[in-house]
C-alpha positions in Angstrom: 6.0 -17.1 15.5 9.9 -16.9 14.8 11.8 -19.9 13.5 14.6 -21.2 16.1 17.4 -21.4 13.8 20.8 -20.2 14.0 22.0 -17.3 12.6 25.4 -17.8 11.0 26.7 -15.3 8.7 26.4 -16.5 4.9 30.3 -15.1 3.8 33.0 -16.0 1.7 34.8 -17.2 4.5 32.5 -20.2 4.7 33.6 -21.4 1.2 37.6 -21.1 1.9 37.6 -22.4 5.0 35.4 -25.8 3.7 37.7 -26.2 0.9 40.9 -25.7 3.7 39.5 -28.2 5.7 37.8 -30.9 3.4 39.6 -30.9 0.0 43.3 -30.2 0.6 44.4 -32.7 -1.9 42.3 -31.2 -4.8 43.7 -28.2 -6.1 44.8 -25.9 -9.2 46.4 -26.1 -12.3 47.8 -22.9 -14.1 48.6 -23.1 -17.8 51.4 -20.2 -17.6 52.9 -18.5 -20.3 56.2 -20.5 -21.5 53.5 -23.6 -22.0 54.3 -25.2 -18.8 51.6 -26.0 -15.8 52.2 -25.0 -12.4 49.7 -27.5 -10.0 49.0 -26.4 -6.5 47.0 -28.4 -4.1 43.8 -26.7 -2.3 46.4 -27.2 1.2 48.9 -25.2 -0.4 46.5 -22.7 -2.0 45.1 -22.0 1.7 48.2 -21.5 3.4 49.4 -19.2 0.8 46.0 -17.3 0.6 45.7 -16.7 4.3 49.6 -15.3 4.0 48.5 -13.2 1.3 45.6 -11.8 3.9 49.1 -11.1 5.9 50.2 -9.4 3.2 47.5 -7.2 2.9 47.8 -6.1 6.1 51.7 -5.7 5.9 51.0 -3.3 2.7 49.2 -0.6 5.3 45.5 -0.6 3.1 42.7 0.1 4.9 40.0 -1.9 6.4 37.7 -1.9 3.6 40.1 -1.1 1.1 39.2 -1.9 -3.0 41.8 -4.4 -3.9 42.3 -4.4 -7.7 43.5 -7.0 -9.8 44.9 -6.8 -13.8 44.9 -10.7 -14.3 44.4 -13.9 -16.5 43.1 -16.7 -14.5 45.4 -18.3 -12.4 46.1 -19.7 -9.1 47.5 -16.6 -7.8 44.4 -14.4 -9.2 42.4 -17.2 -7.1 44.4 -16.0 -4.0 43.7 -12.8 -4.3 40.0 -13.4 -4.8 39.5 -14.9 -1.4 42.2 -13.0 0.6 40.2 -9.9 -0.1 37.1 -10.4 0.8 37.9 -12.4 3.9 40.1 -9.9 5.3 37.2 -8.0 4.9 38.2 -5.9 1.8 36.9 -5.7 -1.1 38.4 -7.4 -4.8 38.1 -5.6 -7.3 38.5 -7.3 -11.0 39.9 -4.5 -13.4 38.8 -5.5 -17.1 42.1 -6.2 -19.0 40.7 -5.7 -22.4 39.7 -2.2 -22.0 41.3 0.6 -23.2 43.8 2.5 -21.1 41.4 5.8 -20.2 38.8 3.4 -19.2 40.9 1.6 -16.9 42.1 4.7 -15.6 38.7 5.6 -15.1 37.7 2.9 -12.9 40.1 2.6 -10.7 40.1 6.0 -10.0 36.3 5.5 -9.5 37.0 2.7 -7.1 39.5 4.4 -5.0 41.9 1.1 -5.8 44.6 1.3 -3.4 46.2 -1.9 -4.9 46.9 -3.4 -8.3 47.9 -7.2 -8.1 49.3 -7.4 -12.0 50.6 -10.1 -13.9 53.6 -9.6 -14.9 52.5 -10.3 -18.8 50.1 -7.5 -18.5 52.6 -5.0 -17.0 53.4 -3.0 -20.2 49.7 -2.3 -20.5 49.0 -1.1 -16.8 52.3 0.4 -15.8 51.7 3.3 -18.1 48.4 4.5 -16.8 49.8 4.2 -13.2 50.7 8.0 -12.4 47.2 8.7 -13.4 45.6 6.1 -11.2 45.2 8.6 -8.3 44.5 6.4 -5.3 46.9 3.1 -6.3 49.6 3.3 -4.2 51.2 -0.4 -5.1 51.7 -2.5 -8.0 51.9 -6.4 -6.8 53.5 -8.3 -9.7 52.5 -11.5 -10.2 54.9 -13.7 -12.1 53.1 -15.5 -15.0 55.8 -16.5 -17.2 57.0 -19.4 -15.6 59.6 -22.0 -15.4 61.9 -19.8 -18.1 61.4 -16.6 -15.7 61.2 -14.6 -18.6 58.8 -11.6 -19.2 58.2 -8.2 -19.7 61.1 -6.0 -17.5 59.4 -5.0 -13.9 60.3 -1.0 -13.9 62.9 -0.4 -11.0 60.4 2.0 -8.6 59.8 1.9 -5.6 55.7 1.3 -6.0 56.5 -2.3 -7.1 56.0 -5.0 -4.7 57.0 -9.0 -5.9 54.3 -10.8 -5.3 55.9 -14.1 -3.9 58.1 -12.2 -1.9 55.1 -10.5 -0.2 53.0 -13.7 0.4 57.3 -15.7 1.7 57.2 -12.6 4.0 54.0 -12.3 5.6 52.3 -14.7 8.3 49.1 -16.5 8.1 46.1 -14.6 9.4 42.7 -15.2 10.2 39.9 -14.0 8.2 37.8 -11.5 9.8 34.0 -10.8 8.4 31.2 -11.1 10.9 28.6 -9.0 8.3 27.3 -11.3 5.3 26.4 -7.6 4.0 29.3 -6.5 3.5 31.0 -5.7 0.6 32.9 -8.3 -0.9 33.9 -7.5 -4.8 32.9 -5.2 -7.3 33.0 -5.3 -11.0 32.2 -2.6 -13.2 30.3 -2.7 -16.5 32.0 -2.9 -20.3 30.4 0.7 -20.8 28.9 0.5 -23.9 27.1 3.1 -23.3 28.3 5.8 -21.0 31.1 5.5 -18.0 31.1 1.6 -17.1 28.7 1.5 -13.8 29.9 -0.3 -10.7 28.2 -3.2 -9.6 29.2 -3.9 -5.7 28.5 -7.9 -4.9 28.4 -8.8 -0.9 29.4 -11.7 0.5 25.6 -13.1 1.1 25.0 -12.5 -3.1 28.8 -14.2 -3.4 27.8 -17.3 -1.7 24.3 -17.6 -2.4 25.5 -17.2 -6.2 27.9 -20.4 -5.4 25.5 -22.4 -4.1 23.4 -21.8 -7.6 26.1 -23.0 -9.7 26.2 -25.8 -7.5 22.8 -27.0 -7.9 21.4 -29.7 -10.5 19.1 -27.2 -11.8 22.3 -24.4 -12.3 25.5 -25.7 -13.6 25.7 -29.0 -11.1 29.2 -28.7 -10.3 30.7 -31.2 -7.6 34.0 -32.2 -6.0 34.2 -34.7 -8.8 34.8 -32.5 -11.6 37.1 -31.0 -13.1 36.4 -27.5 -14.6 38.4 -25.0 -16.9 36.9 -21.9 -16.4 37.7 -19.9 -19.8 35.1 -16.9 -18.7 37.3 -14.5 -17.7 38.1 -14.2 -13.7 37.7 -10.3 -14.5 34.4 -10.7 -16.5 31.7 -10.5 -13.9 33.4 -13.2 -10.9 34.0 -16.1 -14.0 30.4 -16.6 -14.0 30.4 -18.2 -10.4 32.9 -21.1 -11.4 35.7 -20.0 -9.4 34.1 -19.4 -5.9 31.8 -22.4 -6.9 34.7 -24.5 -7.6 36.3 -23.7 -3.7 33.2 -24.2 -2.4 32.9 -27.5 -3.5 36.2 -28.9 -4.0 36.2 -29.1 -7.3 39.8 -29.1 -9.4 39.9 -26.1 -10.9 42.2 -25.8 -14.4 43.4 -22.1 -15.1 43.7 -21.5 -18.6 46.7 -18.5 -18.1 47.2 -16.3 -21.0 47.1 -18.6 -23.7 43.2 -18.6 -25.2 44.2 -20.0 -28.8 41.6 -23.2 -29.5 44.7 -25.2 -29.6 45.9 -24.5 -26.1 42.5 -25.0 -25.0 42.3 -27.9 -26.7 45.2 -29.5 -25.0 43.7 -28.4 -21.5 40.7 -30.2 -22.2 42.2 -33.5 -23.5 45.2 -33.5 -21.0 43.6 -32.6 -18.0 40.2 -34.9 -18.5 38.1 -31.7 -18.1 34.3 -32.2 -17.5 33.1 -28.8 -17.5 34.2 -25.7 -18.7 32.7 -22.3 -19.4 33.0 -19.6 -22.1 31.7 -17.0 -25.0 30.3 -18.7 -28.3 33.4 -17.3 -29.8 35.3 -19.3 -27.9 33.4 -22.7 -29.0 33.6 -21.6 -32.8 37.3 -21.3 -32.7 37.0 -24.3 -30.9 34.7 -26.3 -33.3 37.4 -27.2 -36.5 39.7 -29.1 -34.2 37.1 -31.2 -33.0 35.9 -31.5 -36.6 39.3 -32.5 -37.7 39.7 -34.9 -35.3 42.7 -32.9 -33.8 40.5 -32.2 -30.4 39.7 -34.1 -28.0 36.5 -33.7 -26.0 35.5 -36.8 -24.7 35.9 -36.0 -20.9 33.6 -33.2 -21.3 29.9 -33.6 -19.9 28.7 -30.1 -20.1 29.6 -26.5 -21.7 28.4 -23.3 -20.2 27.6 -20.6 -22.6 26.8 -17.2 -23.0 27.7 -13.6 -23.3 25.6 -14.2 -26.3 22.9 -16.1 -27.9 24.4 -19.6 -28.8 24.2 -20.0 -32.7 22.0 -23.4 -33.3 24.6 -24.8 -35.9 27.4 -24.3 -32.7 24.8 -26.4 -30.8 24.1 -29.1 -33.2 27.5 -29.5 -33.7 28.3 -30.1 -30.0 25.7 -32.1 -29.6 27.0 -34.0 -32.9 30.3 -34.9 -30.8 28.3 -36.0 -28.0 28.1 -32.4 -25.9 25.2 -30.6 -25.1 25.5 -26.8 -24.8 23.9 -25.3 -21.6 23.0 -21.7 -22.9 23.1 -19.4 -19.8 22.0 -15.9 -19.2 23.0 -13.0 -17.1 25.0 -10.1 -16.8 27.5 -8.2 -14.3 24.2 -6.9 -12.1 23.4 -10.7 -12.0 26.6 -11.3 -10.3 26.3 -12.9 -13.4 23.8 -16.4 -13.9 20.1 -15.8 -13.6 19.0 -18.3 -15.9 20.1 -21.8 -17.0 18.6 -24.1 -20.2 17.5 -27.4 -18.4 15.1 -29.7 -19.8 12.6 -30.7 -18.0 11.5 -34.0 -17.4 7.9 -33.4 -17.0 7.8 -32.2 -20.6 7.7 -35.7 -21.5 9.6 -37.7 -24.5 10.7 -34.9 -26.9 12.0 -35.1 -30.7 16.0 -34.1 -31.0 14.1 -31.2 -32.4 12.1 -29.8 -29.9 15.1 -30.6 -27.1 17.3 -28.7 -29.0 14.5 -25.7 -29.5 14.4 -25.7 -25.7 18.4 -25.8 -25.1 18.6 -22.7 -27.8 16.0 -20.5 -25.1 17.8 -18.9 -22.4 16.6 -21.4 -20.0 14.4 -21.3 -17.1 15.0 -18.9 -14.4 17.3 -19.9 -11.3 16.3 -20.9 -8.2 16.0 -17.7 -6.1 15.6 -15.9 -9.3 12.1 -14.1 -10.2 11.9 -13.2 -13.8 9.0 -11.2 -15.7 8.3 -8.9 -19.0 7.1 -6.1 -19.1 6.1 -3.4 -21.5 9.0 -1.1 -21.4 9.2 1.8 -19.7 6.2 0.6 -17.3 5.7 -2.1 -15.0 2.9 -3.6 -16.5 3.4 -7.6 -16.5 3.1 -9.0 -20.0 1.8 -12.9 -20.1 4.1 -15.8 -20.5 2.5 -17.2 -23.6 6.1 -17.8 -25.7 4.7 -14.6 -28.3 4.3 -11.5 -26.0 7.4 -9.6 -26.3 8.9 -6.9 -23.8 11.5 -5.9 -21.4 13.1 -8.9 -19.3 13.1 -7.8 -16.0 14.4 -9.9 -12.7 15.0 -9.6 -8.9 16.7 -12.0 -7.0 19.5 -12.2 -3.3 22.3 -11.7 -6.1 21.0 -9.0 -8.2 22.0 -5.5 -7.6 19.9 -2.7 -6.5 22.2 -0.1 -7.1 25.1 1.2 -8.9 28.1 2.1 -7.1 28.8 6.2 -6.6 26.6 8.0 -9.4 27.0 11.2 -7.9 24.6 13.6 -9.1 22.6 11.0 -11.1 19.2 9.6 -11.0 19.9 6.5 -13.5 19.3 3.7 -11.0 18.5 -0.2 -12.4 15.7 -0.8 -10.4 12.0 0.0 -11.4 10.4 1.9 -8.9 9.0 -1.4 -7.5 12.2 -3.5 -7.1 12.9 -5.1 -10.2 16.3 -4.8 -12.6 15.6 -3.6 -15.9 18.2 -6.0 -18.1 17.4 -3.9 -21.4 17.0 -7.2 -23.2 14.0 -7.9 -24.8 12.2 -11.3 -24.2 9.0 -13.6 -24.6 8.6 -16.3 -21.4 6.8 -19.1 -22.8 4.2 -21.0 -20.4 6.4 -23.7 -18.6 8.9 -20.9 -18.2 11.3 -20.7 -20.5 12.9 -17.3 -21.4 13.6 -16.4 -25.1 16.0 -13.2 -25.7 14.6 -11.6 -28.4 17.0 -8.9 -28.7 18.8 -5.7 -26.6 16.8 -3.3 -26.9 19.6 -0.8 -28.5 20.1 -3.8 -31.2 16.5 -4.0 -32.7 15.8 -3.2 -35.6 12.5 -0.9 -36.2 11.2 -1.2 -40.0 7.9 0.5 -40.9 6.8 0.5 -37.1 7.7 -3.0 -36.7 10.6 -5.2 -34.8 13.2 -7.4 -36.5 15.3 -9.9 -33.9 18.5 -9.3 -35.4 19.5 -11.7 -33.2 17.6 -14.5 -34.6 18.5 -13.4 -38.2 22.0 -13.6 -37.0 21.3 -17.0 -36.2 19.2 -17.7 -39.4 22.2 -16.6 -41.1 25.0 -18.5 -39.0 23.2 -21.5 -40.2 24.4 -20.9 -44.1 27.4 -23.7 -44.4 29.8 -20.9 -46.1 28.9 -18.2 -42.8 31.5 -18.5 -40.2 29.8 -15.5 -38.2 27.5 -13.0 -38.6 26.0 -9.4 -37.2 22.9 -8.0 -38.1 22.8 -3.9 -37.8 20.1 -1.7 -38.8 20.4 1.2 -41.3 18.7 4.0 -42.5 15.5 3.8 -44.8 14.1 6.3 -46.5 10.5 4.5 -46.6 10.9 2.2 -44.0 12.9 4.4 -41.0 15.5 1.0 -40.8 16.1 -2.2 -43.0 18.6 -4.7 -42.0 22.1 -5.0 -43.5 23.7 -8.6 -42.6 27.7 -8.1 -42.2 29.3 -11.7 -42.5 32.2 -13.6 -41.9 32.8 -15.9 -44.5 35.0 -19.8 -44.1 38.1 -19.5 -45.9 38.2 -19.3 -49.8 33.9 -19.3 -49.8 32.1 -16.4 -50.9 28.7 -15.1 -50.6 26.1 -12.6 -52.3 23.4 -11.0 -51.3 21.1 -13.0 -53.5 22.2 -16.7 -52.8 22.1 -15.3 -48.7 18.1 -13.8 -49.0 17.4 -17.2 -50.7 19.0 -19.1 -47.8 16.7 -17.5 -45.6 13.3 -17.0 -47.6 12.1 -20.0 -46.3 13.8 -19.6 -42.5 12.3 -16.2 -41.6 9.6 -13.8 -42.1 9.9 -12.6 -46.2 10.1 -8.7 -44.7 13.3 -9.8 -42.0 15.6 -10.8 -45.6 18.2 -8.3 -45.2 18.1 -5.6 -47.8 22.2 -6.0 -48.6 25.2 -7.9 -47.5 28.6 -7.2 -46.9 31.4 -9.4 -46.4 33.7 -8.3 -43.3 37.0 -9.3 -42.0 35.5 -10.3 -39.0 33.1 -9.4 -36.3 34.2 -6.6 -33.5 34.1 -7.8 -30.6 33.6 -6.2 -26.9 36.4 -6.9 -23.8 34.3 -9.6 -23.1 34.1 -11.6 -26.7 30.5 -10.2 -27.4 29.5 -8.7 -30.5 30.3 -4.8 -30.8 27.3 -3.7 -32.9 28.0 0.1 -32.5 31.2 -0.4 -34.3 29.6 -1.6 -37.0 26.3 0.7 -37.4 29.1 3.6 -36.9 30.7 1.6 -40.0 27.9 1.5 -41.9 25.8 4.5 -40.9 26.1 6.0 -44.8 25.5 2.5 -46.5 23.6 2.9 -49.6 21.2 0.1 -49.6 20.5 -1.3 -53.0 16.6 0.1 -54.8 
């Protein structure tokens, strides 16, 4: 028996046209480059979004044409991420953090046929243009402000202003009928390899909304106000930005400035009550709130991830009256696929076992299945919080493929259905998922694993240890032993010594690390994780004390 209920299309177009329609008086503010804030109200946004689908149009691209964007977050980048799609096109978020041959790369990959730039990031894109072989525009987004100054636009003929384009070109209506249909893409940070495409349709786009939406995700409403500091290009701003149209929330646009002080003042001056971003980000974050120079009071929740939340970064949130919400995912999870909740039916817990829970990567999110396995099979390993193995999860907004690997036979899927993460994980009984490690960042000594992951966090916890990266070297007895590269507070120092008896009693006597070194500070990746092959190319020779 078939149900009787209508079948409406679950696309993009759903979410602009709700926001149009119920929450023209909520709206945007931009933090642009000369400090000042441009604010734009959800009416206005529409109006100029549908005249930027004109635009689109005007430009001569193609029906399904990959619409590339070079961008901080900002009102205009949230204009182009819904004129796209519902013109039935697709936006595509070009990593500005990468270097030049691997932007080059994958826009050539793409077929981008447009850039939409701001103009701050000009001097980094304009010289790899002649090599981007199917980018026929450059759309310039002025970033800089009331002062109208930036960079110099070139004088050539492939530049296009992007106010004038959207003052020129008349409103149209949006035009997707398929909820399969392509609606962005966003391509890995290649840490291995050429960065893979990952190709999100408008069904996965909404669907993933509607998961930050709900209690049991991030719980975002009309009421709040929400400073997305995940980057718009980093893998769709985890969901915040088409969650925020969706439902009306104000949405706060951090622009280029990403110092702790600027985000500071957002947070204070604009009363935000949820934001989202990279532990990194809450570190640099942490002294002005110590200091007394931040204030957080309007804030109810912080999203986190990228990577495992240190516990001292979550105490001392949770110290100033914040709670943390570790989440997990990555670009093939369009990106959230699990969230930390609590549950209520775990009864009264210590501050101690709460915090134990909020430090897991949560429970999976509704529509999500998640299961270990033992790598390189399919073999399901029990959810009894010890068993360790491959995290693996399928889900309406997790890909099945990559995007053109010509000639290849990588695909992400096991051969029944389910996305292999690479991470490493133990699922305890009620649920909860507990990274253990990538599986490229363990370290094997004598035959066995060490997390570095939770040594990195055993080691975060030392007062003097402002950050901290656990790599594995060669042994001669052992095949690896650890070696614990750390970022010290200014004028502190640390040995190798006074660090192994910091963690004798905090973890297993054979995970001490065998040497420390003291580093500038930590690489990190185009998207603020930690950049572990720099380091074990660094270190690869270390001589590890007998």
């Amino acid at each position: 028996m078939d149900g009787l209920m209508q079948e409406v299309p679950l696309t993009l177009v759903h979410a602009f046209e709700r926001c149009e329609r119920l929450f023209g008086r909520g709206g945007i503010i931009t933090a642009r480059a000369d400090g000042t804030r441009q604010r734009t109200s959800y009416a206005e946004w529409a109006d100029r979004t549908r005249r930027l689908g004109g635009g689109l149009d005007a430009l001569g691209l193609s029906a399904d044409a990959r619409v590339g964007t070079f961008g901080w977050n900002t009102a205009c980048h949230l204009e182009v991420y819904f004129a796209a799609p519902c013109t039935g096109r697709v936006l595509h978020t070009l990593n500005i953090r990468l270097f030049g041959e691997q932007v080059v790369y994958i826009a050539n990959h793409a077929e981008d046929e447009v850039i939409f730039c701001d103009r701050s990031l000009l001097p980094a894109l304009w010289p790899l243009i002649d090599d981007m072989k199917t980018v026929r525009n450059v759309v310039v987004m002025d970033d800089s402000g009331d002062a109208g100054t930036g960079p110099e636009v070139p004088d050539d003929a492939r530049i296009v202003d992007y106010e004038a384009l959207v003052a020129a070109s008349a409103p149209t209506e949006w035009r997707v009928d398929d909820e399969r249909r392509a609606a962005a893409m966003c391509y890995t940070s290649g840490t291995t390899g050429n960065p893979k495409g990952v190709v999100y349709s408008h069904r996965s786009s909404l669907l993933h909304a509607m998961g930050v939406l709900v209690a049991d995700g991030a719980g975002l409403s009309e009421r709040d106000i929400v400073l997305p500091i995940v980057p718009m290009f980093h893998a769709n701003a985890w969901g915040l930005a088409h969650a925020g149209v969706l439902c009306g929330a104000t949405q706060v646009m951090p622009g280029p400035d990403l110092s702790p002080a600027a985000i500071a003042r957002l947070i204070a001056e604009e009363h935000v009550t949820i934001s989202g971003g990279v532990p990194t980000i809450w570190l640099g974050l942490l002294p002005l709130i110590d200091s007394g120079e931040a204030d957080i009071s309007s804030l109810r929740t912080v999203l986190c991830g990228g990577s495992a939340v240190p516990r001292t970064l979550l105490e001392s949130y949770h110290r100033h009256g914040v709670w943390i919400h570790h989440a997990w995912g990555m670009t093939e999870t369009s990106p959230v696929a699990s969230m930390a909740q609590v549950k209520r039916s775990l009864g009264p817990l210590t501050e101690e076992q709460e915090i134990e829970l909020r430090l897991t990567q949560g429970l999976p999110m509704p529509l999500v299945d998640s299961r270990i396995v033992t790598p390189g099979t399919t073999d399901a390993l029990p959810w009894d919080g010890t068993s360790s193995g491959e995290l693996q999860v399928r889900g309406p907004w997790i890909a099945r493929d990559y995007y053109r690997l010509e000639g290849s036979s990588e695909s992400p899927l096991t051969a029944d259905g389910w996305l292999r993460t690479g991470d490493v994980a133990t699922i305890d009984p009620e649920g909860y998922i507990r990274l253990v490690d990538r599986t490229k960042d363990l370290v094997k000594s004598g035959g066995e694993w060490i997390s570095s992951v939770e040594l990195e966090n055993a080691i975060m916890g030392h007062p003097d240890v402002v950050e901290a990266a656990v790599v594995g070297v060669p042994h001669p007895k052992w095949d690896e032993r650890p070696l614990a590269c750390v970022v010290v507070r200014p004028g502190a120092t640390i040995d190798r010594e006074e660090l192994r008896a910091f963690l004798a009693s905090r973890v297993a006597k054979w995970w001490l690390p065998d040497d420390v070194v003291v580093i500038d500070a930590v690489p990190k990746t185009s998207v603020g994780k930690f950049d572990k092959k720099v380091l074990r190319d660094r270190f690869r020779d270390h001589q590890l004390p007998s």
